[in-house]
LOFI-139482 format. One record per residue (C-alpha): residue number from 1; residue in one letter; z, y, x. Coordinates in Angstrom, 3 decimals, decimal comma. Example, Ala and Ser with C-alpha at 12.3 -4.5 7.8 and 13.67 -1.06 7.14 Angstrom:
<pts>
+------+------+----------+----------+----------+
| resi | resn |       c3 |       c2 |       c1 |
+------+------+----------+----------+----------+
|    1 |    A |    7,800 |   -4,500 |   12,300 |
|    2 |    S |    7,140 |   -1,060 |   13,670 |
+------+------+----------+----------+----------+
</pts>
This chain:
<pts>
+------+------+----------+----------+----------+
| resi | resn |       c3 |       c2 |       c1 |
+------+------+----------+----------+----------+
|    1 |    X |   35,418 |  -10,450 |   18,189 |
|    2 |    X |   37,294 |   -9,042 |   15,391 |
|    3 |    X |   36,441 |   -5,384 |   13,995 |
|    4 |    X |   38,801 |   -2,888 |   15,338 |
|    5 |    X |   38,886 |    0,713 |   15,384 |
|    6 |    X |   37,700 |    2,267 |   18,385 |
|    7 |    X |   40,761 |    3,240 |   21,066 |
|    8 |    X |   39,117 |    5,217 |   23,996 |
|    9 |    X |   40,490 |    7,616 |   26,601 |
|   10 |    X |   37,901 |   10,153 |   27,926 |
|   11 |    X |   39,541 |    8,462 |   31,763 |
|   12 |    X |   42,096 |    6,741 |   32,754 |
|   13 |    X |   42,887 |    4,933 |   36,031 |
|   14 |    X |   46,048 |    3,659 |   37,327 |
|   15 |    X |   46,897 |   -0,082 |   39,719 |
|   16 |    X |   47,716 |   -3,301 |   38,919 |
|   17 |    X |   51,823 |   -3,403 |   39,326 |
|   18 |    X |   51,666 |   -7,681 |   40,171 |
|   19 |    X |   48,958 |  -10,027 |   41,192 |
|   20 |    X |   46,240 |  -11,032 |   38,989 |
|   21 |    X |   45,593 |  -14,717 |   40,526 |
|   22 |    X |   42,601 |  -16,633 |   39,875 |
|   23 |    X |   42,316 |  -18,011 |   36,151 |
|   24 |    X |   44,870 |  -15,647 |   35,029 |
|   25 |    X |   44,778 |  -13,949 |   31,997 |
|   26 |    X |   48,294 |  -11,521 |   32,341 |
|   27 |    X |   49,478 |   -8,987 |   34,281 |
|   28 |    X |   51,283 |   -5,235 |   34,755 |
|   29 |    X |   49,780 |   -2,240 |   35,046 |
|   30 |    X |   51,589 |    0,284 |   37,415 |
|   31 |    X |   50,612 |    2,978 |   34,158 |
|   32 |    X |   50,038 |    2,320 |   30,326 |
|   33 |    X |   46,773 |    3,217 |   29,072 |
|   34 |    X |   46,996 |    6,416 |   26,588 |
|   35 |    X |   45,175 |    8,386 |   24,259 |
|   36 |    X |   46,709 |   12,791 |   24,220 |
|   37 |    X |   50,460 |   11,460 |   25,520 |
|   38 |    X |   50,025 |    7,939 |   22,651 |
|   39 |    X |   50,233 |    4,175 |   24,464 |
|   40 |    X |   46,684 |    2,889 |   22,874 |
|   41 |    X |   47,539 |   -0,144 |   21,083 |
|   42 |    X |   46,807 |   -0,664 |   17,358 |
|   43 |    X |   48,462 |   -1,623 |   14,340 |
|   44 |    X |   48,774 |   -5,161 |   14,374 |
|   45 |    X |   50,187 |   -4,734 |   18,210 |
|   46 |    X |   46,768 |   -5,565 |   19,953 |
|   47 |    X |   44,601 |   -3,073 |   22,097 |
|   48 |    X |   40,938 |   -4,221 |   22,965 |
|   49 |    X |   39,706 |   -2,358 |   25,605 |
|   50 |    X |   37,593 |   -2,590 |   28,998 |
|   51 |    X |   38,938 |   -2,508 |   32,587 |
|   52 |    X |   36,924 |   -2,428 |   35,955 |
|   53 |    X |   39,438 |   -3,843 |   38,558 |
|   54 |    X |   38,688 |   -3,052 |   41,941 |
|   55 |    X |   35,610 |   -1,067 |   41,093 |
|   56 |    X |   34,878 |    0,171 |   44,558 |
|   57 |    X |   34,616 |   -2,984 |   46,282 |
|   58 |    X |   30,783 |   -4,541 |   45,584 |
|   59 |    X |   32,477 |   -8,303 |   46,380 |
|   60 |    X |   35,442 |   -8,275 |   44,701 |
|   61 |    X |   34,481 |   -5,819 |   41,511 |
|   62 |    X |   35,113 |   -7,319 |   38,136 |
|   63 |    X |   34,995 |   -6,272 |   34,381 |
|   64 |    X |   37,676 |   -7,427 |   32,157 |
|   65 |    X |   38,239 |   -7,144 |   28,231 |
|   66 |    X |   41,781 |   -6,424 |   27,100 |
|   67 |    X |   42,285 |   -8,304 |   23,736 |
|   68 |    X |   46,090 |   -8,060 |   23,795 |
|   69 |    X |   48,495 |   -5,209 |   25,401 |
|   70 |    X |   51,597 |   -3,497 |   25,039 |
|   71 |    X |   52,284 |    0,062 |   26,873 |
|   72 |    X |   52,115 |   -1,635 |   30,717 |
|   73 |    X |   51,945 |   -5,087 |   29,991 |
|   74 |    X |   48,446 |   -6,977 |   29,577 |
|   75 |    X |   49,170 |  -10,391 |   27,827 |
|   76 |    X |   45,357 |  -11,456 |   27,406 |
|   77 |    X |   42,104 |  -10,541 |   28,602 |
|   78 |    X |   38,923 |  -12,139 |   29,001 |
|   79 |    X |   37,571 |  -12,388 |   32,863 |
|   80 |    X |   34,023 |  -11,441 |   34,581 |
|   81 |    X |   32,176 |  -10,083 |   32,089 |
|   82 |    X |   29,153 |   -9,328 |   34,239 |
|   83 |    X |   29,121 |  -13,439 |   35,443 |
|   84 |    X |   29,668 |  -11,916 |   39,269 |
|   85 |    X |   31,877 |  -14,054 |   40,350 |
|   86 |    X |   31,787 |  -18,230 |   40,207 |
|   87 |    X |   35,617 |  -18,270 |   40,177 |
|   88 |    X |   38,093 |  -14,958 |   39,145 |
|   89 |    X |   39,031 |  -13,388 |   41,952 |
|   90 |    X |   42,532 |  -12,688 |   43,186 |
|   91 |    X |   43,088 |   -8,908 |   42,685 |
|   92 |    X |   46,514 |   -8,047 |   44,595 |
|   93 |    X |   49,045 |   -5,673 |   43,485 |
|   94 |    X |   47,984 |   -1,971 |   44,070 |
|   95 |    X |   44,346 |   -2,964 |   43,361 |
|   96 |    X |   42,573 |    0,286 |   41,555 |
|   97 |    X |   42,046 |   -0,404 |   37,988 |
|   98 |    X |   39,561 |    1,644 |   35,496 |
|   99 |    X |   39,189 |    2,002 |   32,066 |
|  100 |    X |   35,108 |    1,070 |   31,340 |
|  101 |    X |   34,951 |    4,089 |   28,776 |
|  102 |    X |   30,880 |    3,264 |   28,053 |
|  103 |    X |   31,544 |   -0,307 |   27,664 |
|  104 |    X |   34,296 |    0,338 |   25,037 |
|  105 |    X |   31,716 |    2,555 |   23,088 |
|  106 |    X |   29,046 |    0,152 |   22,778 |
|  107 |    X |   31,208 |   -2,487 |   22,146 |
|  108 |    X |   32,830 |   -0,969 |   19,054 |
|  109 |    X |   29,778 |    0,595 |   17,850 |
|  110 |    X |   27,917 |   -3,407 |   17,484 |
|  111 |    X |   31,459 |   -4,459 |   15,872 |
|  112 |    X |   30,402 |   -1,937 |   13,066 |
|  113 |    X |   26,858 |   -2,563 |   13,073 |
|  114 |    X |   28,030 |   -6,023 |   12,335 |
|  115 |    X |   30,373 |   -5,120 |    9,861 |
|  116 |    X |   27,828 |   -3,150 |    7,984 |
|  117 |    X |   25,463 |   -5,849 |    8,045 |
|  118 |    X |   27,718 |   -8,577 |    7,129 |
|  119 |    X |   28,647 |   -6,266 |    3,845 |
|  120 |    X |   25,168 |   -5,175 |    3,047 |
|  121 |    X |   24,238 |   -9,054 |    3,179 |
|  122 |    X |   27,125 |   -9,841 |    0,972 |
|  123 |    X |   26,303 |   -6,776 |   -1,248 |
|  124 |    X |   22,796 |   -8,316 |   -2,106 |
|  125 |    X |   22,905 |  -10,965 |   -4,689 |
|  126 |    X |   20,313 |  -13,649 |   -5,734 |
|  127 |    X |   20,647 |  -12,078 |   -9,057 |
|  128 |    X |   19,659 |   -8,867 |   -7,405 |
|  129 |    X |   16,419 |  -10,198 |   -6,455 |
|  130 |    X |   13,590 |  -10,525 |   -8,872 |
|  131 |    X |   11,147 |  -13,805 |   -8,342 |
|  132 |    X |    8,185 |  -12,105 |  -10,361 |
|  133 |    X |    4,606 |  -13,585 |   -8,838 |
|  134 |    X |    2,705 |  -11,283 |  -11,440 |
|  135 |    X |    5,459 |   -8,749 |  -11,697 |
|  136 |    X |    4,675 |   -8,925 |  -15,486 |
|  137 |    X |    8,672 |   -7,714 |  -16,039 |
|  138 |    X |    9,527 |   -5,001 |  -12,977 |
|  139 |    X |   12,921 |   -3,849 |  -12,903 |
|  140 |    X |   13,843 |   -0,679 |  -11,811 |
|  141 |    X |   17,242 |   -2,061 |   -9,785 |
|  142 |    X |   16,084 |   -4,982 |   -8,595 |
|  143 |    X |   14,320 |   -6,275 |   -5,077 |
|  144 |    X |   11,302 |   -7,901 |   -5,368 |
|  145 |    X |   11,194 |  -11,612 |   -2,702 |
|  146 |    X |    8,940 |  -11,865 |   -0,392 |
|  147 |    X |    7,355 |  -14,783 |   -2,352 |
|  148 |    X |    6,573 |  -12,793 |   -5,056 |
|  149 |    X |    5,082 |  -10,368 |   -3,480 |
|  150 |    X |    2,842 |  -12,463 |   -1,454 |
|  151 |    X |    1,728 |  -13,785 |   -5,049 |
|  152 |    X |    1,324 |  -11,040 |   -6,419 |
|  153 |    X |   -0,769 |   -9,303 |   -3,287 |
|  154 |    X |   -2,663 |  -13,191 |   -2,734 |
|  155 |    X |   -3,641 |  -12,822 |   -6,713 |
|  156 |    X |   -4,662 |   -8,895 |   -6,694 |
|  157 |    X |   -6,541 |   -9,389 |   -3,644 |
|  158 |    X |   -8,724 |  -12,365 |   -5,272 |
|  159 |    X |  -10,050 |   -9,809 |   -7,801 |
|  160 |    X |  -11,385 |   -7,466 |   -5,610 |
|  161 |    X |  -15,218 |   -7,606 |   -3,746 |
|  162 |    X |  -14,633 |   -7,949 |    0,153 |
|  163 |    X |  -16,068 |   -4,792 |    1,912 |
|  164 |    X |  -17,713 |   -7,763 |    4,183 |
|  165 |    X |  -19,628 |   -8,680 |    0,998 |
|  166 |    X |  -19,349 |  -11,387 |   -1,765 |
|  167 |    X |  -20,720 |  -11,987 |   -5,602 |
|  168 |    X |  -19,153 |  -10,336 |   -8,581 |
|  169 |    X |  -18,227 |  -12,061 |  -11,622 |
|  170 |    X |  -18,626 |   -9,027 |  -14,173 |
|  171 |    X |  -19,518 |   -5,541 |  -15,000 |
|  172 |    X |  -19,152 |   -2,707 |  -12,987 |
|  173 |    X |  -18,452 |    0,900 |  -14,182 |
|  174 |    X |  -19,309 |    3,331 |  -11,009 |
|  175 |    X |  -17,625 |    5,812 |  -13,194 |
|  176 |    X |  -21,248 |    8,256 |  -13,039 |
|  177 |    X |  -20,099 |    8,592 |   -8,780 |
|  178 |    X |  -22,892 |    8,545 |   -6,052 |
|  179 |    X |  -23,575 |    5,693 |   -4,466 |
|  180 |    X |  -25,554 |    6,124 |   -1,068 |
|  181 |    X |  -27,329 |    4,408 |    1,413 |
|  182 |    X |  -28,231 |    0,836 |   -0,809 |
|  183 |    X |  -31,104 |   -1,286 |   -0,656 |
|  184 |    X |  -31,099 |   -2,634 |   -4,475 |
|  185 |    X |  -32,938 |   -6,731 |   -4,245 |
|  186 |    X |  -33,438 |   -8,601 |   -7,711 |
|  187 |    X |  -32,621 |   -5,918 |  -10,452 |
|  188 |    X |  -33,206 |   -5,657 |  -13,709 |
|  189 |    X |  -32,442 |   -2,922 |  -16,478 |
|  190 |    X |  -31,201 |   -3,410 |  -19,929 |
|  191 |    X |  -33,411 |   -3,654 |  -22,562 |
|  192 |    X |  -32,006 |   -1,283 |  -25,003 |
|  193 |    X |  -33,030 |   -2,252 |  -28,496 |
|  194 |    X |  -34,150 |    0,995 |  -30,662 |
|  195 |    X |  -34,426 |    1,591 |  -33,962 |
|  196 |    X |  -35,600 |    4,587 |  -36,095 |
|  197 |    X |  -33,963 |    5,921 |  -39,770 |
|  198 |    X |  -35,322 |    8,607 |  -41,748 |
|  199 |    X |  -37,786 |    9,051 |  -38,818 |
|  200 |    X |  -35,370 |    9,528 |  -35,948 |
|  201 |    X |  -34,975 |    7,473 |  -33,210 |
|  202 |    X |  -31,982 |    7,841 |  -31,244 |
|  203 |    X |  -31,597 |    7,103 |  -27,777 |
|  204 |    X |  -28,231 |    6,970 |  -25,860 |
|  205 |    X |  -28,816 |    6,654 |  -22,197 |
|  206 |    X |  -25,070 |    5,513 |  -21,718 |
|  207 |    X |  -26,351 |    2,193 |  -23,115 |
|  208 |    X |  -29,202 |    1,966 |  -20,573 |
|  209 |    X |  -32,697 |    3,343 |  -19,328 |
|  210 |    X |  -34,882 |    1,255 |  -20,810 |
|  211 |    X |  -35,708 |    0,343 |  -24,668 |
|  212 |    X |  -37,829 |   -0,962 |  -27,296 |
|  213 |    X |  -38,741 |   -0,441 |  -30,538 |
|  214 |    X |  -40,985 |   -1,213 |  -33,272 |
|  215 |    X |  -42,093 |    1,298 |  -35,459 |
|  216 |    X |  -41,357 |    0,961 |  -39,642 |
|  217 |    X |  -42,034 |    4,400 |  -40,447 |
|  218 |    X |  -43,186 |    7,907 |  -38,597 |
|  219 |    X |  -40,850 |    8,705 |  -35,609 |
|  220 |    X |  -40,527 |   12,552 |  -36,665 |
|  221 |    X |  -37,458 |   13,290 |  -34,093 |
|  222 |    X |  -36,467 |   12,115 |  -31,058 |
|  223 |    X |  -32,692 |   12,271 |  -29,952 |
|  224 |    X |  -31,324 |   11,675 |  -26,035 |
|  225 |    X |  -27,274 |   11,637 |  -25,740 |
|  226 |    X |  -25,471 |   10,870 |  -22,529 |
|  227 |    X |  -28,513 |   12,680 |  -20,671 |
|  228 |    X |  -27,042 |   13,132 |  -16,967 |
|  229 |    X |  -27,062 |   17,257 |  -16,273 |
|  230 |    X |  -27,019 |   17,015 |  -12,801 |
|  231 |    X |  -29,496 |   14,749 |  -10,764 |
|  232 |    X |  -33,001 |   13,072 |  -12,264 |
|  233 |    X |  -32,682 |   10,570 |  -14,762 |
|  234 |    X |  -35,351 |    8,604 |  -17,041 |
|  235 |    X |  -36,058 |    6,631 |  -19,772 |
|  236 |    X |  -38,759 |    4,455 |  -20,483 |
|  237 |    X |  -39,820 |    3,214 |  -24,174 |
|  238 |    X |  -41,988 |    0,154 |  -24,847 |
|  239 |    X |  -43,109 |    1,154 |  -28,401 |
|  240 |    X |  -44,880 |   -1,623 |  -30,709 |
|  241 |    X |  -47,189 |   -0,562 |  -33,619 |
|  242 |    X |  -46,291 |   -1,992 |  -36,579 |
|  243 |    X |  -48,594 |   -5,276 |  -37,264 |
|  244 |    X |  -49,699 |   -3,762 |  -41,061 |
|  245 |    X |  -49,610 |   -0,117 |  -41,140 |
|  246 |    X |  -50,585 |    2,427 |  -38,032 |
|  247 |    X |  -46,840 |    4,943 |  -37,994 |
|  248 |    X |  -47,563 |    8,099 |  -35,269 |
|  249 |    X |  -44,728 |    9,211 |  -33,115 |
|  250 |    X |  -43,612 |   12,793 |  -32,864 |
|  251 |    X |  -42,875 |   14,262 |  -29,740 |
|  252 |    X |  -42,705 |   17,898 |  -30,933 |
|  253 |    X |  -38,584 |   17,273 |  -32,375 |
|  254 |    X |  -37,008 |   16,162 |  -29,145 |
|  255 |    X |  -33,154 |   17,038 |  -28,825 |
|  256 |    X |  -31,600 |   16,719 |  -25,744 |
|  257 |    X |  -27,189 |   16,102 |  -25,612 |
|  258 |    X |  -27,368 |   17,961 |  -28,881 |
|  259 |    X |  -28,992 |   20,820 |  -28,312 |
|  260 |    X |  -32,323 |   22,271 |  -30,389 |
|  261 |    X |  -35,506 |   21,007 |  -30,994 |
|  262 |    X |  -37,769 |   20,671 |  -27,817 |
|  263 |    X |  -41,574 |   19,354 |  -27,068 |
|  264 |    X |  -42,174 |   17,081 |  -24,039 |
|  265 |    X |  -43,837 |   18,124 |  -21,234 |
|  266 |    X |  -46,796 |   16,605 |  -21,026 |
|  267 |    X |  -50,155 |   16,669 |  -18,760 |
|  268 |    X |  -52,193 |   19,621 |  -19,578 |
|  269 |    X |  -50,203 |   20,212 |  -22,693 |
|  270 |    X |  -52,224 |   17,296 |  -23,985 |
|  271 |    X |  -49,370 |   15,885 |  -26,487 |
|  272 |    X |  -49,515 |   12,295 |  -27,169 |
|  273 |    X |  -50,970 |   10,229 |  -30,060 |
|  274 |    X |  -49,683 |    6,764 |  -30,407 |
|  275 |    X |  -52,082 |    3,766 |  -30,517 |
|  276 |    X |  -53,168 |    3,031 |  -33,941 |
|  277 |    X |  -54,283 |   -0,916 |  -33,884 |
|  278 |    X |  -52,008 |   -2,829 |  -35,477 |
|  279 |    X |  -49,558 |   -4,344 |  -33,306 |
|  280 |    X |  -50,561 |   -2,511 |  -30,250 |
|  281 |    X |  -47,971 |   -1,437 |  -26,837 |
|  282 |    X |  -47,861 |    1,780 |  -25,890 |
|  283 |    X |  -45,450 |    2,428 |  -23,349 |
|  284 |    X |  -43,677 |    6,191 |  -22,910 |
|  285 |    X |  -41,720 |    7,580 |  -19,928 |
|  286 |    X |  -39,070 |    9,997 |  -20,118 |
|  287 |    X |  -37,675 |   12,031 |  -16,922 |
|  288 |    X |  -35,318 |   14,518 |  -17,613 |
|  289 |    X |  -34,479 |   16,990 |  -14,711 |
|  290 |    X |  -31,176 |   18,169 |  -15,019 |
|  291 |    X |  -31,142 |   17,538 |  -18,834 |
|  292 |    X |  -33,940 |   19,999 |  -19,195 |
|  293 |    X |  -37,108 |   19,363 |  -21,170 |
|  294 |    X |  -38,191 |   15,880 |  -20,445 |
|  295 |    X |  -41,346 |   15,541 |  -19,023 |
|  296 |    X |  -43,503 |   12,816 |  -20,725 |
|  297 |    X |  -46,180 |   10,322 |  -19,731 |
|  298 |    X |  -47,549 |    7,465 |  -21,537 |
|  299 |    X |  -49,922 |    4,244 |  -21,001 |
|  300 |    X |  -51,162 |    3,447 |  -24,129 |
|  301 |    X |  -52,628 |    0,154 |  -25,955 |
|  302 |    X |  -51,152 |   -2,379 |  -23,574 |
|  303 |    X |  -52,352 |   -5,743 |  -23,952 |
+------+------+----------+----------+----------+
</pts>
């Protein structure tokens, strides 16, 4: 059905003037349908509109759509809309006829609905649609497809660990957040390699907990960076004598995220001396509480 601007009378009922025989699509009307005083019929001389002849009578009822009128005279219409009948009915002269005011409103308002949608569809160009998978090159004004999308999504999603479970294929950064309620199978921890210059030894727990070094010279200062200052953390030291001179190890010079000089806690204030045979493992643990003082105990000549 063609679009049409919507011509509707609040009510209007009048009677057919001559018989409306089976199959036909004419007749009179004994009044003209009108809109304030105005015949409705539109510009190019065609009304479309929706009559209920013989509304009253449940046998002989039947819904009609005007497509062509002028003032009293109907010159085509389209019969039974509701499928009540398996032949038109004969509706005599006099017959009540009424103007299906609801029908008319929801039949023009899918005619623009249709419209609409037949422009927006026409508005939206191929070129307006951007066929991206990686979306390497978004565009501001343009419309992703639905294939690229799906790409894009399909390939994102292939990078990510399933919260079912699944094995990575690199390095995590948890970004220093808790992480509660694990069971931890088949670790290990990095094995830091330490060095000492001018007799410090600096240790940056960023890098990892655990470290080794073998001494070349006196250890006379001990630096921590990256200490966490909220929770425990710990660092453990698997110190190597050198194999042809005996170097001792300071514990009396420890700095802790840059702040002054500071002696490890150790048991009964004992201090610690390290292992003087040649070549000999001593190993040293670190726990810092808070990034306090770090609390130190040793197991010496490992071998």
């Amino acid at each position: 059905m063609a679009d049409r601007e919507t011509q509707i009378v609040n009510f209007y009922e009048s009677t057919l003037a001559s018989l409306l025989a089976s199959g036909g699509t004419s007749t009179t009307l004994t009044t003209a349908p009108t809109t304030n005083g105005t015949t409705i019929i539109n510009a190019s001389g065609s009304s479309y509109y929706y009559l209920v002849i013989d509304p009253d009578n449940s046998s002989n009822r039947e819904v009609v759509l005007v497509t062509s009128s002028s003032g009293t005279t109907i010159s085509a219409m389209t019969r039974d809309l509701e499928g009540r009948h398996t032949t038109d009915p004969d509706h005599q002269a006099g017959t009540t006829v009424r103007m299906a005011v609801l029908a008319e409103h929801f039949a023009d308002m899918n005619d623009r609905l249709d419209t609409g949608l037949t422009s927006l569809a026409s508005a939206i160009q191929t070129s307006d649609l951007q066929d991206d998978d990686t979306f390497a090159s978004p565009g501001a004004d343009k419309v992703a497809s639905s294939e690229s999308i799906k790409a894009y999504v399909d390939t994102q999603d292939a990078t990510k660990l399933s919260l079912a479970g699944g094995t990575m294929t690199g390095a995590i950064n948890a970004g220093d957040q808790e992480i509660s309620a694990a069971v931890l199978k088949d670790y290990a921890e990095t094995d830091v390699a330490l060095s000492s210059a001018s007799g410090i030894v600096a240790i940056d727990l960023a890098t990892g907990n655990t470290g080794s070094l073998t001494l070349t010279e006196d250890v006379t200062d001990i630096d921590f960076t990256n200490v966490p200052t909220n929770g425990v953390s710990s660092f453990t030291v698997k110190v190597t004598q050198d194999a042809s001179s005996a170097y001792a190890v300071a514990i009396d010079a420890v700095t802790v995220n840059g702040g002054g000089d500071v002696t490890a806690k150790t048991a009964g204030a004992g201090g610690f001396d390290m292992t003087a045979t040649l070549g000999a493992e001593d190993l040293l643990f670190f726990l810092f509480f808070d990034a306090g003082t770090p609390y130190l105990t040793a197991t010496q000549e490992m071998s």
